[in-house]
N, C-alpha and C positions, 0 to 999 in steps of 0.2 A: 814874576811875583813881586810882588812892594808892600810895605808897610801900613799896616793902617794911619799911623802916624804920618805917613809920608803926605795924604789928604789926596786932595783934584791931583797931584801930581802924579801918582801911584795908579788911579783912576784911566789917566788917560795913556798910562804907560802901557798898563794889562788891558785895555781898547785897542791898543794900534798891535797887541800880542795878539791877541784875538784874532784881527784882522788881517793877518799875516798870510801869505799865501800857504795851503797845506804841504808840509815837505816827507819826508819818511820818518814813521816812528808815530805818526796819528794813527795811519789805517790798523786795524786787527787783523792777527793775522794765523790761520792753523796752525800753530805749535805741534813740532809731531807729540803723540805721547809718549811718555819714558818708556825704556825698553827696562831701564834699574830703576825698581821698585825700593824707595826706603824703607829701612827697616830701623825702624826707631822704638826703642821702649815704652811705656806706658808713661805718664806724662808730661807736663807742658812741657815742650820744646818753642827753643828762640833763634832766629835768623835774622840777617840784618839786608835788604837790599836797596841797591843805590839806583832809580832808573828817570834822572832827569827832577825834573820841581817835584818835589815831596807830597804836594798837596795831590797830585794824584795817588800816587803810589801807593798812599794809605789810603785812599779814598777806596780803592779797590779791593786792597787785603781788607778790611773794614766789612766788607760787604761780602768777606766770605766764612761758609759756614765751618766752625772749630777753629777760627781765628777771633782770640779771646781779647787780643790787644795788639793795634797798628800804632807807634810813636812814631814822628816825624823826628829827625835829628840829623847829626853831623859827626862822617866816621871819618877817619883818616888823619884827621890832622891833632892838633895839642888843643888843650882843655881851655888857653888862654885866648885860641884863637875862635872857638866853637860860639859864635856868634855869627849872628844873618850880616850884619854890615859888612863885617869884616870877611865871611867866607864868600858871600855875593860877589865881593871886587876880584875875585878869582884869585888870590894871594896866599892862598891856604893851602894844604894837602886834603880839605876834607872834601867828601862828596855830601850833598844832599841825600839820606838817605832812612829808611824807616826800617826799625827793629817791631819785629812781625812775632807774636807769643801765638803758640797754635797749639790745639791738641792731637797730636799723630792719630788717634781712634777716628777722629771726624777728618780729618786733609793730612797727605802726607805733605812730605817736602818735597818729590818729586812733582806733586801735585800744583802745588806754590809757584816751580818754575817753570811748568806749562801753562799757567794762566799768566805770570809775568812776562814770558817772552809773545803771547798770543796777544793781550790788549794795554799791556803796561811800555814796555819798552822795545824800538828797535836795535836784536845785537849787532847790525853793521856799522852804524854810527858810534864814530868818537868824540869824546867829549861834547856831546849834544844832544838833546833830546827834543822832538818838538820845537818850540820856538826860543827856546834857553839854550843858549852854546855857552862853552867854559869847561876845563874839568873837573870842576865840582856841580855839574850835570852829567857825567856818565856814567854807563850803566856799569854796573859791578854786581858779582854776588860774595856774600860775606858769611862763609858756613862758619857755624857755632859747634859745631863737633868734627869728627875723623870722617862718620856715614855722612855727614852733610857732603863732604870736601869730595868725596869719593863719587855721592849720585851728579853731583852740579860738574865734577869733571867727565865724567860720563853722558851727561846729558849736551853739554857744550860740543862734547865732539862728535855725539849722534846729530844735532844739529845742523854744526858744518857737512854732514855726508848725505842730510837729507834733502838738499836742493831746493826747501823751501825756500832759504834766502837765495837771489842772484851773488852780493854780493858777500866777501869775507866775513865770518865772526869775530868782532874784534871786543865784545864782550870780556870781561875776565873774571878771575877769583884772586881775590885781596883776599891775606893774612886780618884774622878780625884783629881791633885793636877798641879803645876805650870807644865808645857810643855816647854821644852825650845829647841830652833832648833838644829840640829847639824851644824857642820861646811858646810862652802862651798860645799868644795869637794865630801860632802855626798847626796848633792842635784841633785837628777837624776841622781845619776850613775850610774843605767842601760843603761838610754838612751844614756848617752854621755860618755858611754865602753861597745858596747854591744858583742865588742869578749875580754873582760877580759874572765881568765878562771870561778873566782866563779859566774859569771853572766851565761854564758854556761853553766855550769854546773846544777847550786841550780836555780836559778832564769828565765831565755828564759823560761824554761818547764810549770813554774806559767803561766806567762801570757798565753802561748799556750793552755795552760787547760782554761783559763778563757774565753777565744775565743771561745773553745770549746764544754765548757759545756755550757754557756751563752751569747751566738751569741747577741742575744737581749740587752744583757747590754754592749754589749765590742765595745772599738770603738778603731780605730787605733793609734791615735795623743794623746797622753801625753795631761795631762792635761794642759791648760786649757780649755773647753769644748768649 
């Protein structure tokens, strides 16, 4: 990902990303379905997850049904460091990651992290996602309540036992800490560049997998529902 500021240079950066041979964490993949069912009140609930460039991530949550609001942003680290320059050069504590407003009656959050680990994020890889390494591209999940903390450990270790992946889960759960947006320009950039090349590339393929494997939760129009 680069700057639009950045100009030609930015440009030819996210071309040769594109261009990259495909490694783990592109393909889609069966998530088994939760076996723990959440059981969250009635409404908005908020989650925060971290799975590699932001610009998909939301692009995905975005595009599903009873997800009211996907924000791209930066958790982990301090409030002075929550900027793209600065988190980019890998120097931070923060991840790339996007706080996800849902309404439990339309998507649970069980639901959330079988479509995340299905076309969003590989859990074997660390600190990388796709053609972004560092760890401020890994995947994490960031529950916002006790039922959050509870299904996403339960779902993590039904995972590891279900032999979809070959190799280890190396996935985790971060303590949530302050969330802080990213800039402007970071806010739905799939949708308002959907023929940049890293969106072509890394990111169209997400949503079309979510279409695909989850007809039922995918809805056309960006959030908000």
């Amino acid at each position: 990902m680069r700057r639009a500021a950045l100009g030609l240079a930015a440009a030819c950066l996210a071309l040769a990303a594109c261009q990259q041979p495909a490694v783990a964490g592109e393909a889609a993949v069966s998530a088994p379905a939760p076996k723990r069912v959440a059981a969250e009140k009635p409404g908005l609930k908020t989650a925060v997850f971290a799975g590699g460039c932001f610009w998909g991530v939301e692009a995905v949550f975005s595009h599903m049904k009873g997800v009211t609001s996907a924000v791209s942003g930066y958790h982990g680290g301090t409030e002075r460091s929550a900027k793209y320059d600065i988190v980019s050069s890998g120097v931070t504590d923060h991840a790339e990651a996007v706080k996800v407003t849902y309404d439990p009656r339309v998507v649970r959050y069980d639901q959330l992290l079988q479509v995340f680990f299905s076309v969003v994020a590989d859990p074997t890889l660390k600190n990388r996602q796709g053609p972004d390494v560092g760890a401020h591209y890994r995947a994490a999940l960031v529950p916002m309540s006790e039922e959050q903390r509870a299904v996403a450990a339960a779902y993590l270790k039904q995972m590891a036992a279900s032999g979809t992946w070959k190799k280890p889960i190396v996935t985790g759960i971060e303590r949530a800490q302050a969330f802080y947006p990213a800039e402007t320009y970071h806010q739905d950039f799939a949708q308002k560049n959907p023929r940049h090349p890293y969106i072509v590339r890394w990111d169209a393929p997400k949503v079309r997998a979510l279409k695909a494997m989850y007809p039922s939760l995918y809805k056309a129009s960006f959030t908000p529902d």
